[in-house]
C-alpha positions in Angstrom: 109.6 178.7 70.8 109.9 178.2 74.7 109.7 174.6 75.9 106.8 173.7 78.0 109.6 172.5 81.2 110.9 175.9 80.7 107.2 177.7 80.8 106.6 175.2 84.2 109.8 176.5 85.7 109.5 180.1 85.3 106.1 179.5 86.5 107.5 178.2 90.1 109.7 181.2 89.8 112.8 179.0 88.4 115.5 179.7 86.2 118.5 178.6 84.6 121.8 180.7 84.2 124.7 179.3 82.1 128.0 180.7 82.5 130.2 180.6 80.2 134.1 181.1 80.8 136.1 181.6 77.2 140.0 181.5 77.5 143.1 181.2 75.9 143.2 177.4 76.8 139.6 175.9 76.8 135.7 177.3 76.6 134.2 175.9 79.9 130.6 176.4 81.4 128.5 175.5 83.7 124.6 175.2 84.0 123.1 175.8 87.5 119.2 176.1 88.1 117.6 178.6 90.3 115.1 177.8 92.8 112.8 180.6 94.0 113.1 180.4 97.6 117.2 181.5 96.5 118.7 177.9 96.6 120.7 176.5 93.5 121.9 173.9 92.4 124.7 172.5 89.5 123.3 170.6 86.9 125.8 169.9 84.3 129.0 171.3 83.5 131.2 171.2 80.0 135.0 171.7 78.4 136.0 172.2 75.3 140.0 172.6 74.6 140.7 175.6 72.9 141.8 174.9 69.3 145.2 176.7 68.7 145.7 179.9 66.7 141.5 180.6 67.6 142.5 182.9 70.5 145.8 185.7 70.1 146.7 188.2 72.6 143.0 188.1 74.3 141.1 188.1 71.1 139.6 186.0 68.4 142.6 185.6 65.6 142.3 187.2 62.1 140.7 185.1 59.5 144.8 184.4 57.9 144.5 181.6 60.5 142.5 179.4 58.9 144.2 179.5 55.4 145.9 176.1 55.8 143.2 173.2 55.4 145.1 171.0 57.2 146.0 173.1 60.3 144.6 173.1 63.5 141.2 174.7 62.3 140.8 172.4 59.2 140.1 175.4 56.5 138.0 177.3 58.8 138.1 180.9 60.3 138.6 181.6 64.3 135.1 183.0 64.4 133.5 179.9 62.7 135.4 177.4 65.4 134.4 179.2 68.4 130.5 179.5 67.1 130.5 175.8 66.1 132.0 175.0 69.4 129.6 177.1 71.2 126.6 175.2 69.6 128.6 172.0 70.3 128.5 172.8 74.5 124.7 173.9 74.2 124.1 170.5 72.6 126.1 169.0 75.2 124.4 170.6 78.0 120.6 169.6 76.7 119.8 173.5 76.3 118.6 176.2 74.1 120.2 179.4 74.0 116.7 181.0 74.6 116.1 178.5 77.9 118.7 179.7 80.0 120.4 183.3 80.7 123.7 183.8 79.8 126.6 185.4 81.9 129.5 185.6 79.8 133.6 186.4 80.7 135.4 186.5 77.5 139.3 187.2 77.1 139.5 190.3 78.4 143.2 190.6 78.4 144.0 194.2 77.6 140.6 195.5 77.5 139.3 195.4 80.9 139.8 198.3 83.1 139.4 198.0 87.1 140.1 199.8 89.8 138.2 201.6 93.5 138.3 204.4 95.0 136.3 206.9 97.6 133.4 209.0 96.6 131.0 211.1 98.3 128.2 209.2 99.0 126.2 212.8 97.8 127.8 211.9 94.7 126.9 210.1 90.9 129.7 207.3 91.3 129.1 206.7 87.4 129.6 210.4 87.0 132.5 211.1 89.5 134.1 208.1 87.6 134.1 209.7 84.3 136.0 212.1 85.1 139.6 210.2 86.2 141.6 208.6 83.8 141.0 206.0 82.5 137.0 206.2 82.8 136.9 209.4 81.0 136.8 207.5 77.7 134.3 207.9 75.2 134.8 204.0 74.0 134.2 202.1 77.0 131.6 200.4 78.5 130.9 201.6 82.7 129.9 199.2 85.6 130.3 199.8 89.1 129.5 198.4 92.4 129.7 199.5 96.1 131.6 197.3 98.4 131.6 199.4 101.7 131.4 203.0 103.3 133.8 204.6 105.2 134.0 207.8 107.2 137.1 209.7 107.3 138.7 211.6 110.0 136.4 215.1 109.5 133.3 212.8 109.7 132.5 212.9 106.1 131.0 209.7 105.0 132.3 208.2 101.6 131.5 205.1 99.8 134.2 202.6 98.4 133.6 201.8 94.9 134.5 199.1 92.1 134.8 200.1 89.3 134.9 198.0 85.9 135.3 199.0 82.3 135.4 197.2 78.9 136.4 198.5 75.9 133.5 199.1 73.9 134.7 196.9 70.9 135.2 194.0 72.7 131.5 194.1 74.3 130.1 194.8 70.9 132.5 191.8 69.3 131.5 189.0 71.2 127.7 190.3 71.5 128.1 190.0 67.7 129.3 186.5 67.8 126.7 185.1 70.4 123.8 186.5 68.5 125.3 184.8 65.7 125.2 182.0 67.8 121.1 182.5 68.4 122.4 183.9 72.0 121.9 186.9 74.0 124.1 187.1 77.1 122.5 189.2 79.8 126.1 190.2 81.1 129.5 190.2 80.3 131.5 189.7 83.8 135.1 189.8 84.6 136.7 186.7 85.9 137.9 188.3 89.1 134.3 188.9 90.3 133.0 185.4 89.0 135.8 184.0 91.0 135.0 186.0 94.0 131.2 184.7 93.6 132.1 181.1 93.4 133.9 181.5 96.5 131.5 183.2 98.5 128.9 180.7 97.4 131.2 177.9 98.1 132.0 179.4 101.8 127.8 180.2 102.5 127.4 176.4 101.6 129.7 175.3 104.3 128.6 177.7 106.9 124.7 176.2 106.1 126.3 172.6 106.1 127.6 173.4 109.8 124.7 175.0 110.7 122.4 172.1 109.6 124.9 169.8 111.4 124.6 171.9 115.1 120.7 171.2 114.6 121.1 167.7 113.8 123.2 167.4 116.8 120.9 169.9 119.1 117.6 167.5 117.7 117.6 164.2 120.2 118.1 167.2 122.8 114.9 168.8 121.7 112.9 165.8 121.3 113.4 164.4 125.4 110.1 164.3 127.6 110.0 166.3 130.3 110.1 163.7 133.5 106.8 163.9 135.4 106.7 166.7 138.4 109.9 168.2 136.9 109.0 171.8 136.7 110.3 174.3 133.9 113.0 176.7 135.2 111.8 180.7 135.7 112.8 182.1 132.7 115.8 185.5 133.3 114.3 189.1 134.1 114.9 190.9 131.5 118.2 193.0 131.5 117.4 196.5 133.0 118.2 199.2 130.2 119.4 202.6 131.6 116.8 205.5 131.0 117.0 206.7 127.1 118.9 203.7 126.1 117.4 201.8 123.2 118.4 198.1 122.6 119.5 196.9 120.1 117.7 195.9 116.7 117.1 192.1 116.0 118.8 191.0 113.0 117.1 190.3 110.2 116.9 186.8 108.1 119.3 188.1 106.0 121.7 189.7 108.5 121.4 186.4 110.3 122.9 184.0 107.8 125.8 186.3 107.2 126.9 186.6 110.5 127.5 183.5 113.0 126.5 182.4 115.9 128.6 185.3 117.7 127.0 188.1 115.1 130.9 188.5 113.6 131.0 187.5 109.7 131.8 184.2 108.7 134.7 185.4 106.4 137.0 186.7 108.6 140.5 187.1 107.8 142.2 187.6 104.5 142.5 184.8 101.7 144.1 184.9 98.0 142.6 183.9 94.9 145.5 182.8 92.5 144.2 182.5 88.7 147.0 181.0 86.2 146.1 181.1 82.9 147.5 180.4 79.7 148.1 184.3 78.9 148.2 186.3 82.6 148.3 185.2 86.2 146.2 187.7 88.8 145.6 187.7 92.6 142.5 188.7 93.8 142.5 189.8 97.7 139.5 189.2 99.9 139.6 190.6 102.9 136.5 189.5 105.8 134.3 188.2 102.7 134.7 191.4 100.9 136.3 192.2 97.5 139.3 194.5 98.2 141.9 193.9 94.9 142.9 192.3 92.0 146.7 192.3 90.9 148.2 190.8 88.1 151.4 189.3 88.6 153.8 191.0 86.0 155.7 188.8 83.4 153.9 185.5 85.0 151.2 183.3 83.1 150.9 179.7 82.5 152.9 180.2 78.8 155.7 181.2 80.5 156.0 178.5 83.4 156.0 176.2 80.3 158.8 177.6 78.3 161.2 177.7 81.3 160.3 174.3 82.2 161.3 173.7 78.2 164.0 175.5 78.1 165.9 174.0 81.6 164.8 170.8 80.7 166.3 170.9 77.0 163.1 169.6 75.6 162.8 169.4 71.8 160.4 172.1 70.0 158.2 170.0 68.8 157.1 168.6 72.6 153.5 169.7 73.8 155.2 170.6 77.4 150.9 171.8 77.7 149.5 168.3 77.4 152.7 166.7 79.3 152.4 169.0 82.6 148.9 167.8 82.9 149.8 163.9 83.0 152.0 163.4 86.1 152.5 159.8 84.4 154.3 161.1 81.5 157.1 163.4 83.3 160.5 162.2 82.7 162.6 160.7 85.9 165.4 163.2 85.3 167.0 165.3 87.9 167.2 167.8 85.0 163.1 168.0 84.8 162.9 168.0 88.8 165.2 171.0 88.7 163.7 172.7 85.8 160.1 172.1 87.2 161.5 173.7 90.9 162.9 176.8 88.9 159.5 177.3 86.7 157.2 177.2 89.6 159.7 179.1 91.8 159.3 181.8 89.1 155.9 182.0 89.4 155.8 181.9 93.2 158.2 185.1 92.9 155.8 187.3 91.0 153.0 186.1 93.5 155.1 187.0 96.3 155.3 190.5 95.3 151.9 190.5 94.7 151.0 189.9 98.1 153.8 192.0 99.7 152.3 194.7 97.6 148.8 193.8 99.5 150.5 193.9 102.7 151.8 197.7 102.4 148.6 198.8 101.1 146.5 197.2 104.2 147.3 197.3 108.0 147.5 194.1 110.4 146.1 192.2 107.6 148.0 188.6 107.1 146.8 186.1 104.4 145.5 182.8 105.9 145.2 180.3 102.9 146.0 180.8 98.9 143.4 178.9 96.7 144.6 178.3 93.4 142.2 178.3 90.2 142.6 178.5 86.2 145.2 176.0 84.2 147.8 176.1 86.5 145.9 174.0 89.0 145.5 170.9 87.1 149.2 170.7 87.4 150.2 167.9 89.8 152.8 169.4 92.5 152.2 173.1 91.3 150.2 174.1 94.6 152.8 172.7 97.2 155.7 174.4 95.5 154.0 177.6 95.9 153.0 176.9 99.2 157.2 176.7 100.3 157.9 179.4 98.3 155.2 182.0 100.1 155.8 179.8 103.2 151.5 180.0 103.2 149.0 176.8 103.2 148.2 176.7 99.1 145.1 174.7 98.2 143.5 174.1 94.9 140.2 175.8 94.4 137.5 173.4 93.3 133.8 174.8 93.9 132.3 171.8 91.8 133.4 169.6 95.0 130.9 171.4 96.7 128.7 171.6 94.3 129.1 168.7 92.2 126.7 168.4 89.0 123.4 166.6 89.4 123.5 165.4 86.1 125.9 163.2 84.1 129.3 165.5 82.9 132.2 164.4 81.4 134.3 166.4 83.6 137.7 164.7 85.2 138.7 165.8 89.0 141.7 167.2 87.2 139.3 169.5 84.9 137.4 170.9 87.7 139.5 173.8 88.8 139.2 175.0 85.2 135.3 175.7 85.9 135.6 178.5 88.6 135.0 181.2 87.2 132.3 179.6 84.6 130.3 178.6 87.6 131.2 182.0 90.0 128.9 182.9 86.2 126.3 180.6 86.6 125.8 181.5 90.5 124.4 185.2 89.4 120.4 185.3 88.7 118.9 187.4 86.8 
């Protein structure tokens, strides 16, 4: 039965989306209400840890996991952990699965298919899609979106087109476990693009914090009497067209807030979105506020920063390197750790650094101004300036939550917060 707040606020035109970001090392979401003149707002945010054995190789483990009753999962299966704990965050939150719409990005590690290329704007992109490799499958599920036209050099004009594709298995798995679950996501999402949407949300809200701040400052000058006998200056002739020349069209509302004061976009310039997880590490490129790629960084994830660091630092097997990276307070004062945490994140800078050399041949005059650094391998202290003298570029940790921080109590530490970006990039999209 719908509640009688949610009835009020769907009558206002309100809504609430909850996004929820499932990975290898924690299930995080955020809840963020919709107001209908666009605006939004965070309201609370949650994160649970990730029980170990519940998630292998980008999927939910076998049921052979749960045998031992005194393991991790305490006698029961993957499946059962991950439904409990998803009742456990709605609980949390203060909703009902059938209050809010769901955005979901599951583990998609090995099922997710993306790529772009130029068609025809004459043309079905779906169909032109499904006939390329590895769209041409009969099991996968087909979303794409247009990011920006072209015309090439025999004045045909093409359109520049994302593509994404799941395997159909993994949709129908974890639609399967919501509904279990009393839930119905409206969409499943890839990380990448729920990154890219918290980051564009997060740079629109600093562009209408400046602009708010210019009218603050233009106000007293607005509000001075005019002295007595001072007359008001002629106003300019209009500028003379020449004959047939049209002027140009007013921007619109819209066209307005997403270009500045000069009518250039307020995204210019190039900037990096570095994701380290537990399981892969990928770079997404955005070039003057638009999605251009994704790449992920061969051989690199946050797994293998931490057996390095075990391994050069001759740490027993039985140490949780996972829990000690993420306490600064517990790192041993040994040269041997300083060296061995130097060579781990000098590893991972490596395989970043290809990445973006691999960016640079494919653009032209395009140079990266800033790296913002998301997923697990923020929360560790000292990870961001390493990389930053290793790709000799200004690394900063990505936190959208500092720009929009919850309304509402959360138990979420500053160290946490870079965990959430892609579960709120989710909770950003209305439906």
């Amino acid at each position: 039965m719908i509640k009688i707040t949610t009835l009020i606020e769907q009558i206002k035109g309100e809504s609430h989306t909850l996004g929820i970001d499932i990975g290898s090392q924690a299930i995080k979401a955020v809840l963020t209400r919709h107001f209908a003149d666009g605006r939004f707002e965070v309201e609370k945010a949650a994160l649970v840890e990730m029980r170990k054995g519940v998630i292998r190789e980008g999927q939910i483990a076998s049921e052979e996991a749960s045998k031992d009753p005194d393991g991790p999962l305490e006698g029961i299966t993957p499946r059962q952990w991950v439904r409990r704990t998803l009742g456990d965050i709605f609980h949390r939150l203060g909703v009902t699965p059938q209050d809010v719409d769901l955005c979901v990005s599951p583990p998609w590690s090995g099922v997710l298919l993306i790529d772009h290329f130029q068609i025809s704007e004459k043309n079905d992109p779906r169909l032109e899609a499904q006939k390329r490799p590895p769209f041409d499958g009969s099991d996968i599920v087909l979303d794409h979106q247009i990011i920006g036209q072209v015309v090439t050099e025999d004045n045909r004009k093409m359109n520049d087109v994302l593509f994404a594709a799941a395997r159909d298995r993994a949709i129908h798995e974890w639609g399967t476990l919501f509904r279990e679950s009393k839930a119905e996501p409206m969409a499943f999402d890839a990380d990448i693009f729920a990154q890219f949407n918290a980051w564009t949300a997060v740079k629109e809200a600093e562009e209408a914090l400046r602009r708010a701040e210019v009218e603050k400052a233009n106000a007293p000058e607005k509000g001075k009497k005019k002295k007595k006998g001072a007359e008001e200056p002629p106003a300019p002739a209009p500028e003379e067209k020449p004959e047939g020349e049209e002027g140009e069209k007013p921007a619109t509302e819209g066209e307005a807030a997403a270009e500045g004061e000069s009518g250039e976009s307020l995204h210019k310039g190039a900037v990096a979105l570095l994701s380290v997880g537990m399981q892969r590490v990928v770079v997404t490129f955005i070039v003057d506020g638009k999605f251009h790629s994704s790449r992920e960084v061969t051989g690199a994830s946050l797994t293998a920063f931490e057996r390095t660091l075990a391994r050069r630092a001759n740490f027993p097997p039985e140490e949780d390197v996972d829990a000690l990276l993420r306490d600064e307070n517990l790192w041993p004062e040994t040269e041997l750790f300083r060296l061995a945490f130097r060579q781990a994140s000098s590893d991972l800078g490596t395989g970043v650094q290809q990445a973006i050399q691999y960016f640079y041949s494919a653009t032209a005059n395009t140079n990266i101004d800033a790296v913002l650094l998301c997923g697990g391998g923020a929360c560790i202290p000292g990870v961001a300036a390493m990389l930053g003298k290793k790709l000799h570029l200004p690394v900063e940790v990505f936190n959208p939550l500092e720009t929009f921080p919850p309304t509402k109590l959360s138990a979420i530490g500053p160290n946490e917060a870079p965990l959430l970006a892609t579960a709120f990039g989710l909770s950003t999209r209305r439906f």
